[in-house]
C-alpha positions in Angstrom: -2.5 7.3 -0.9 -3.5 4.5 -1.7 -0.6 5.3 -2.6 1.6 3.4 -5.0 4.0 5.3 -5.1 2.0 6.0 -4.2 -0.6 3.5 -5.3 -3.2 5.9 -5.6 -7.0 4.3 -4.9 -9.7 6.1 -5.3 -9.8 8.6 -2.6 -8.1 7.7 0.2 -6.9 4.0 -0.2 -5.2 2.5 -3.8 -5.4 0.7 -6.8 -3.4 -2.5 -7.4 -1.0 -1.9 -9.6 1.8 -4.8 -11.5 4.4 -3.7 -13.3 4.9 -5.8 -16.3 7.5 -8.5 -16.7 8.5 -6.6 -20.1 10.5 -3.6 -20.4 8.9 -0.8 -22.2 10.8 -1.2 -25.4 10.0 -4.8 -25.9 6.2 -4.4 -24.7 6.0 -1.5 -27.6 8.0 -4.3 -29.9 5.3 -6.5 -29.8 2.3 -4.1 -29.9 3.7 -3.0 -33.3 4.4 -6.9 -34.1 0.7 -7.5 -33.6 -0.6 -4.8 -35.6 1.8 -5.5 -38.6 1.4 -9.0 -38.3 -3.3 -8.2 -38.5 -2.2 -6.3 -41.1 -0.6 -8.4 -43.2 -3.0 -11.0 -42.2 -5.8 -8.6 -44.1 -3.3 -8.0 -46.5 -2.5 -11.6 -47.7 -6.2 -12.0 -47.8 -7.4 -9.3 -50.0 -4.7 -10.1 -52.6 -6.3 -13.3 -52.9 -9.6 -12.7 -52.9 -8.5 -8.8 -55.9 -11.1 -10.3 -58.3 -14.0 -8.8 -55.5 -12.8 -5.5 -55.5 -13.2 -2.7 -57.8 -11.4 0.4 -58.2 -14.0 3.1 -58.9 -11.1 5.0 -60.8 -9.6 2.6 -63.3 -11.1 -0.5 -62.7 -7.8 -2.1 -61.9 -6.4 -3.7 -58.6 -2.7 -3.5 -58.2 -0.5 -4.4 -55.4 -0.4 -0.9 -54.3 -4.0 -0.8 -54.6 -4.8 -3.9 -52.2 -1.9 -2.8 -50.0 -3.7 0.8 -49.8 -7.4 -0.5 -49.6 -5.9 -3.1 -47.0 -4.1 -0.3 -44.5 -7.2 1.8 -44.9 -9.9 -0.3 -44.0 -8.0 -1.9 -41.2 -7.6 2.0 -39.5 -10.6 3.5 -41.0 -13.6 2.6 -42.3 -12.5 3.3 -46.1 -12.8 6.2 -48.6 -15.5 5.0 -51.0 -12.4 4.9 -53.6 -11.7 0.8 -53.6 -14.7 -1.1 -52.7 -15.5 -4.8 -52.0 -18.6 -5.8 -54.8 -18.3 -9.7 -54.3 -20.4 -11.5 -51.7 -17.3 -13.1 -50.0 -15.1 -10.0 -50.1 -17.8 -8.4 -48.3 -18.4 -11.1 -45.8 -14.8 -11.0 -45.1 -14.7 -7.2 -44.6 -17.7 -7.8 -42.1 -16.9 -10.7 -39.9 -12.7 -10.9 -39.8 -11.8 -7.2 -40.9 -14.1 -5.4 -38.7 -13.2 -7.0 -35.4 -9.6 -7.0 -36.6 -10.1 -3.0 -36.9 -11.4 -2.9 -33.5 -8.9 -4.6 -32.5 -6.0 -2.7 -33.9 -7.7 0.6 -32.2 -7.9 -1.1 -29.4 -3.8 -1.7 -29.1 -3.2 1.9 -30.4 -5.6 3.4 -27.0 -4.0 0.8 -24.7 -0.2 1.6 -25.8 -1.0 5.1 -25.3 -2.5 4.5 -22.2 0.3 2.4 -20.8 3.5 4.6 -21.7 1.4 8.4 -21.2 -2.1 8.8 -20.1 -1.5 5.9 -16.7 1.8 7.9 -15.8 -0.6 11.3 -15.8 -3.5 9.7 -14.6 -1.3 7.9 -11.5 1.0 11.1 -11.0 -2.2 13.1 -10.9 -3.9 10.8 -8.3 -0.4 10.6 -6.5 -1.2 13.9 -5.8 -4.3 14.2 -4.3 -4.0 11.8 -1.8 -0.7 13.0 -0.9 -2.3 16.1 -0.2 -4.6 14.6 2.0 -2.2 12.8 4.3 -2.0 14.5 7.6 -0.9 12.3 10.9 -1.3 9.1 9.0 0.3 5.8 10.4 3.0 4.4 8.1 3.7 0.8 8.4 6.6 -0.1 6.1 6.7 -4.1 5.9 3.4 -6.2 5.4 4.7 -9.4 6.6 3.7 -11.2 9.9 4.6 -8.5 12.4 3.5 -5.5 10.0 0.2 -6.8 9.6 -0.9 -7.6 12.4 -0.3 -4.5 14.0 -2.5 -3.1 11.3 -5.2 -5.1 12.2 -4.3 -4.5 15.8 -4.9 -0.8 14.6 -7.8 -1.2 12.9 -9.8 -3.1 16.2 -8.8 -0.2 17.9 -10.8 2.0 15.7 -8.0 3.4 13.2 -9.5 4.5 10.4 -7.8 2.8 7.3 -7.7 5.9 5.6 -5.2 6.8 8.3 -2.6 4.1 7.4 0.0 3.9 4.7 1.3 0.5 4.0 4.7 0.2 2.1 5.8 -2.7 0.9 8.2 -4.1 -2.7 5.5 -7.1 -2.7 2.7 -6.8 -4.6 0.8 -9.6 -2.7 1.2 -8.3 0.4 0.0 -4.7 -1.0 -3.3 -6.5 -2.5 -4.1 -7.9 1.4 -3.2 -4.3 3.2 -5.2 -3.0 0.5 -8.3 -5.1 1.3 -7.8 -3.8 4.7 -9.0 -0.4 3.0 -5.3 0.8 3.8 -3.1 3.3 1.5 -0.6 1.2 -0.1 2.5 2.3 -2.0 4.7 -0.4 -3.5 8.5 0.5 -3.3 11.2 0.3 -1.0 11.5 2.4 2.3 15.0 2.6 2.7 15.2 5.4 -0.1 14.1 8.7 0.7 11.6 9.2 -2.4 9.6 6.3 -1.1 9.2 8.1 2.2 8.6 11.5 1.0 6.2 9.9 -1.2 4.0 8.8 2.1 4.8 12.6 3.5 7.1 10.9 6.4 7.1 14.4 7.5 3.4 14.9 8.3 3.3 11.2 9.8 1.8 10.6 13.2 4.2 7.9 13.7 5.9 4.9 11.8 6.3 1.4 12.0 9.6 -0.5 10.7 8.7 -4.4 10.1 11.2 -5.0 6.8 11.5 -8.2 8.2 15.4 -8.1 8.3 17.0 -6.2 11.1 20.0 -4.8 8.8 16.9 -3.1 6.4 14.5 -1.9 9.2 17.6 -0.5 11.1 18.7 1.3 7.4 14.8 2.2 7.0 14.8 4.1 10.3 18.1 5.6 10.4 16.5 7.4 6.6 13.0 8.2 8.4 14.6 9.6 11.1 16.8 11.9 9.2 14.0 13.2 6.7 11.6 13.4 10.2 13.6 14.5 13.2 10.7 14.0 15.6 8.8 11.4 14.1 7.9 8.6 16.7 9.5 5.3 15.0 8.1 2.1 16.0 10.6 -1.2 15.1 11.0 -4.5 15.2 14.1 -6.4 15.3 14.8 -10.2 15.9 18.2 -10.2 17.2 18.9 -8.6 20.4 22.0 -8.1 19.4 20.6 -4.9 17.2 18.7 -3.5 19.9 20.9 -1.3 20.8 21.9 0.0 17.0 18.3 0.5 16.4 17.7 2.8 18.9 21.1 4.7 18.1 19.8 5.0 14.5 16.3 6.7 16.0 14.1 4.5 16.8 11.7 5.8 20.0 10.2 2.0 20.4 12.4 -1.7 20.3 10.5 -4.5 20.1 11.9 -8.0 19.9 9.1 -10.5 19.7 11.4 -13.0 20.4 12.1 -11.3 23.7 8.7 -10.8 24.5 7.7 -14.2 23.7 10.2 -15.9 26.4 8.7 -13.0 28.9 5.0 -14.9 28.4 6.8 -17.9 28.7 8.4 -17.4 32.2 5.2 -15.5 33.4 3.4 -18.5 32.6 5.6 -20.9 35.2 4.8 -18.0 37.9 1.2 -18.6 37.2 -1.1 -20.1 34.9 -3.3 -16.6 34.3 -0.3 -14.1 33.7 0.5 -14.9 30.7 -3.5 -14.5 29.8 -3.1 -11.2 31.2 -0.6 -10.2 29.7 -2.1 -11.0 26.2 -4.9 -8.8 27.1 -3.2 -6.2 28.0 -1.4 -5.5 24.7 -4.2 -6.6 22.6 -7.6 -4.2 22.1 -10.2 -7.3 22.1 -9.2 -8.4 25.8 -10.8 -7.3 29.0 -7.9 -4.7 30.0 -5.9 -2.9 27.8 -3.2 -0.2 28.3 -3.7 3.5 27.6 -1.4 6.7 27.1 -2.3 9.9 27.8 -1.3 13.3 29.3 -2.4 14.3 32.7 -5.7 16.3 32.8 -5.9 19.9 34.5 -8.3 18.6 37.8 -5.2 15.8 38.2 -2.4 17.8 38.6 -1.6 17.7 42.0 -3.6 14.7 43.0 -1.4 11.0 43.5 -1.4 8.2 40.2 -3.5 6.5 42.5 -6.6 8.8 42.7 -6.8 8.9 38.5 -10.5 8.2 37.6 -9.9 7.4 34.0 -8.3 3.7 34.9 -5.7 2.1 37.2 -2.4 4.5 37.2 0.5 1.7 36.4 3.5 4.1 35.3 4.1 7.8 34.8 6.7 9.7 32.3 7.9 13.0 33.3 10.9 14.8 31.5 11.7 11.5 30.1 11.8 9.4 33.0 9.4 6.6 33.9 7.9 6.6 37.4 6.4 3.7 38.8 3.3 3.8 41.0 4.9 2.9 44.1 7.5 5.7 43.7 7.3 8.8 45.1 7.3 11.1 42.0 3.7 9.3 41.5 2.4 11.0 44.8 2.1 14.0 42.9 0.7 14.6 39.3 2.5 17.6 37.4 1.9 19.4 34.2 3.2 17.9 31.3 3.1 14.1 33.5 2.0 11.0 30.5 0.3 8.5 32.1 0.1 4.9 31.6 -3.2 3.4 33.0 -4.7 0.0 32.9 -8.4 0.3 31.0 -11.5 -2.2 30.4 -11.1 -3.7 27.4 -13.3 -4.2 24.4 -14.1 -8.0 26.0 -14.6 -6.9 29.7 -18.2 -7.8 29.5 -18.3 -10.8 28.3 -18.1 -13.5 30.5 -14.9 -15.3 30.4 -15.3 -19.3 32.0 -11.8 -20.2 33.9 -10.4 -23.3 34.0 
């Protein structure tokens, strides 16, 4: 949506939004400051300047009178009652009062717009795109890990439409949001947050809070308001492996982890590192794939897939590798895991 909370944008991705530094009752405070403060500016002015105007009903100008001309030509453009007759009583109703007028209406339409019309418009807004997110991608975190898997996404041909971004920082919100992505600013370990991004109708979700203790609390709340919903995380100690999967997490990743794997790869051989890279990202020459066995498979061996190189298969939960003997034999139901050509397989690559 573009959600803000959902940061609603203008169909399917959002508007920025800032919520300002002042509370409501002191914002309102100094709208109404501003306007007294033109108006006894006008005020001050006109009592000055009496002697150019005339009362058309007695020909006298009291206090009352100035104060009454003064409020009525600052919100309205006068009653014909109390008129300015000088030359410099008009040229200060024309050059100072007029804009000043403007300018009064002008705080009147924004303080209405600010404490009733924006909450409609946005709750209205809110709405609609809710309503149109069906297996969307939620990505809670917009920091380092977060997005770049939503760039990762969009190079594999996710539409941004497709991806809600939820983050408390505003900054990172205006970047996902220049990514074309739904954004909602407001923090995922409450359940309003995620109902907000209909966790419930998700395709899947990513947890990158950037703390493990918060991403662990984010999916232990996502997994209880979506019982089936695929959760992606990331955690940094590997010490909280284990408690994220026991709070529902279908995917662990510890980048940490993974980095040392490139690293020992890389003393086995210059190139599997490279590799490696390529397989997990979508602009190298190979890339990984998941998918369920095809009818005119079933019964054939991994190794006779025509779709790409059979790697790994999962059947009731249990991955079979290649070599095994559960992989002589596709069955219905079987996912595969296959090794593809990449986005970059044909370009040439020089080696060193």
């Amino acid at each position: 949506m573009r959600i803000v909370p959902v940061r609603p944008p203008s169909s399917a991705a959002g508007f920025l939004r800032r919520r300002s530094s002042l509370p409501i009752w002191a914002d309102l405070t100094w709208r109404v400051g501003l306007v007294f403060g033109l108006i006894g500016l006008v005020l001050l002015i006109h009592w000055v300047g009496r002697d150019g105007l005339k009362d058309n009903l007695d020909d006298r100008i009291s206090f009352v009178d100035v104060l009454y001309f003064t409020t009525v030509t600052v919100t309205t453009v006068g009653y014909g009652d109390i008129v300015p007759v000088s030359p410099e009583a008009r040229l200060f109703e024309a050059l100072l009062v007029t804009p000043i007028r403007l300018f009064v209406w002008l705080i009147f339409l924004g303080t209405a717009y600010n404490l009733f019309f924006r909450n409609i418009l946005y709750r209205w807004r809110m709405a609609r795109i809710q309503a149109d997110l069906h297996n969307h991608i939620v990505v809670t975190g917009f920091g380092t890990s977060g997005a770049e898997a939503v760039r990762e996404l969009l190079a594999r041909g996710v539409d941004p439409r497709e991806i809600v971004v939820v983050d408390p920082v505003e900054k990172a919100l205006a970047e996902a949001e220049a990514l074309g992505c739904n954004i909602l600013c407001g923090d995922s370990t409450r359940d309003r947050t995620l109902n907000d991004v209909a966790i419930h109708r998700a395709r899947t979700l990513i947890v990158s809070a950037g703390r493990d203790d918060t991403s662990i609390l984010i999916t232990l709340t996502a997994r209880h308001l979506a019982p089936r919903l695929p959760i992606s995380i990331v955690v940094r100690n590997e010490d909280n492996e284990l408690p994220a999967r026991q709070a529902g997490a279908t995917t662990v990743i510890n980048p940490v982890s993974f980095a040392g794997l490139l690293l020992a790869g890389s003393t086995s051989g210059q190139h599997i590192a490279d590799y490696m890279s390529d397989l997990a990202a979508s602009g190298g020459q190979v890339k990984l794939n998941e998918r369920f066995v095809l009818p005119e498979e079933i019964g054939q061996p991994l190794s006779a897939i025509a779709t790409g190189l059979g790697v790994r298969i999962y059947r009731d939960g249990r991955a079979i590798g290649f070599w095994e003997e559960g992989a002589a034999r596709l069955q219905t139901g079987d996912l595969i895991i296959e090794i593809v050509q990449g986005a970059a397989a044909g370009e040439a690559r020089s080696l060193p």
